[in-house]
N, C-alpha and C positions, 0 to 999 in steps of 0.2 A: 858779620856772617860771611863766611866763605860761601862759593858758587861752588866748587868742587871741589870733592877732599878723596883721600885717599880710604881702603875701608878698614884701617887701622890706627883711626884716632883711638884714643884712649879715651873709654869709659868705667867711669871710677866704679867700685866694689858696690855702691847704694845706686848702681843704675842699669840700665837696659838697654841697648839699640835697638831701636824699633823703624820703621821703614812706613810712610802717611803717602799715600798716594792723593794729589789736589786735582778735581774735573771743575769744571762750571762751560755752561753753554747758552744759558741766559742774560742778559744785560741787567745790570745792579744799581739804583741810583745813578743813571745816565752813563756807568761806567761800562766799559767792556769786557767779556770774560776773562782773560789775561788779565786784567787790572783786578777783579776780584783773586784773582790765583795770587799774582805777586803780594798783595795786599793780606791775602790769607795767611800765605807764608812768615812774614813779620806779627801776624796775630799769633802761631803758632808759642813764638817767643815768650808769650804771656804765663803759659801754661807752665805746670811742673814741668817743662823740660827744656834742652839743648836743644836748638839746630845747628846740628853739626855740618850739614851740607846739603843743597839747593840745588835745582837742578833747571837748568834753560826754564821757561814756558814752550810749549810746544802747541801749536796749531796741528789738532787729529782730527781724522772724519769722526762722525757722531758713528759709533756701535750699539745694536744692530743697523746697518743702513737706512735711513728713511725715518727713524724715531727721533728725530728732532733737527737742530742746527748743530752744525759741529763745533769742534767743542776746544778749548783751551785747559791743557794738562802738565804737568809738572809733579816731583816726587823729591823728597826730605828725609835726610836720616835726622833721626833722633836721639838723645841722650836722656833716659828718663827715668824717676824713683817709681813711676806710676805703673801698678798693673796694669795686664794686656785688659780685661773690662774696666778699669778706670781708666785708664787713656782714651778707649772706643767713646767714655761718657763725654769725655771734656771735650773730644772730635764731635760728638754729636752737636753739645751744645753751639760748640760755633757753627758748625753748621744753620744751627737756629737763628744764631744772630745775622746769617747773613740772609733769609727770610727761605730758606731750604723747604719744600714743601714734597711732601710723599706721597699724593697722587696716584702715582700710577709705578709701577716697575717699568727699570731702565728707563722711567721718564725725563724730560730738559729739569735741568735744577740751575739754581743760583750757584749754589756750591755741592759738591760731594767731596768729603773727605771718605778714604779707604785705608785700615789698617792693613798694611802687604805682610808684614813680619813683627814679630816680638819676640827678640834673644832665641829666632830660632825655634820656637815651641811650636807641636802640633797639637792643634786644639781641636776639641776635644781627644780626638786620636784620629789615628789613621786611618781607621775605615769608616768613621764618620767625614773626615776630610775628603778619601776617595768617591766616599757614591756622591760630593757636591759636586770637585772636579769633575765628576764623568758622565755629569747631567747632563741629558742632551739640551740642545740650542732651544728648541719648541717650550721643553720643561722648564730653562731657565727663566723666560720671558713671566711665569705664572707662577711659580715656586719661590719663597724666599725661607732661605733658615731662619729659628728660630734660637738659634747660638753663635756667638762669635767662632768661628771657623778659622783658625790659623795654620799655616799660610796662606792669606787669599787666594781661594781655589781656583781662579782665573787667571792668576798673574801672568802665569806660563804661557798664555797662549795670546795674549794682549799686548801689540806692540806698543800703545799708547801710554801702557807701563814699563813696561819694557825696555824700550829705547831710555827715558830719562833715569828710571833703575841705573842702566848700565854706564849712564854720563859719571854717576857721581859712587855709584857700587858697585866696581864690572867683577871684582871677587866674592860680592854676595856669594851665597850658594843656597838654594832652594833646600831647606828643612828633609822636604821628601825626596826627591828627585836626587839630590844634589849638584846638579847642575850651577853653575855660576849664570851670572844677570849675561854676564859678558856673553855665554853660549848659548842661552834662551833667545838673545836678543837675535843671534846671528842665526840659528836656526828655522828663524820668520821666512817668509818667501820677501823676497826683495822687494817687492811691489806694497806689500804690507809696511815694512822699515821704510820704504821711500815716501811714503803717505804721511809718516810724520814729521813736522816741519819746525825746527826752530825759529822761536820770534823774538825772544830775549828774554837777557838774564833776571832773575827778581829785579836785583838792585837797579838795573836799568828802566825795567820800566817803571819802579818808584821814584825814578829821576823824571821818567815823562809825566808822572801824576803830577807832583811834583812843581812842574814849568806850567801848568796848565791854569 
């Protein structure tokens, strides 16, 4: 598996790019959340599809402030035959395995996987996509759809996606916006980008699992 790839691999005619955003901020079988991220990453493998390209682990503050421990994230492109709701299932299910529990909105998880894109589609349409994006902060905390919403309506504003989007996608281009990862990511206030912290690549830290 490549760490970082260019955003013009070649995906064949029976497939899809699609873009998996990896959180976790709880600790997993003695492990640490970085060790479930990287670990996720190689589970992803399993599934109908490619990982085409992997991006650091990143050490972020926990979003909104004060709703948990901060967190350990990272982001994958994909190569896949699987629709955007049969992929969202198979993310879910591993989530399950990794003991992901839904408690509460934006609560601590073991794992969250996030679909960010699929080939570019906006689901259901655009002005279902806008009134999610332009939900305020308050209404987020207590509101969840009840549909797969493509492009994740957050991306845009999330540097915790953001920044590794643009390690391994800086030519993405946002569905709606059209913006590239590259200009989302720079358009953050500095202080927001600087907050998140590379800790290492997958492969490396399944090298430290690994020795342990």
């Amino acid at each position: 598996m490549r760490e970082t790839a260019s955003c013009h691999d070649a995906v064949t005619e029976a497939e899809t790019s699609a873009h998996v955003a990896l959180g976790a901020n709880l600790p997993l079988a003695g492990g640490e959340p970085a060790d479930t991220v990287a670990e996720a990453i190689t589970a992803l493998t399993a599934l109908p599809a490619r990982v085409v390209a992997a991006s650091h682990v990143y050490a972020t503050p926990c979003v909104p402030a004060g709703a948990g421990p901060d967190y350990a994230n990272a982001v994958v492109r994909l190569a896949t035959p699987l629709s955007a709701r049969a992929l969202m299932a198979e993310l879910h299910a591993l989530e399950g395995r990794y003991e992901r529990q839904r408690s509460a909105r934006w609560g601590a998880r073991t794992l969250d996987l996030d679909l960010l894109d699929h080939g570019g589609a906006v689901a259901p349409d655009r002005s279902v996509w806008a009134f999610w994006a332009g939900l305020p902060a308050e209404e987020q905390r207590i509101r969840t759809p009840d549909r797969l919403i493509l492009p994740h309506p957050r991306l845009q504003a999330r540097a915790f996606v953001l920044v590794p989007l643009a390690e391994i996608s800086p030519g993405w281009r946002h569905p709606v916006t059209g913006q590239t990862a590259a200009a989302l990511r720079d358009a953050l206030p500095e202080a927001e980008r600087a907050a998140i912290r590379p800790l290492a690549s997958p492969r490396a830290l399944a090298k430290q699992g690994a020795a342990r």
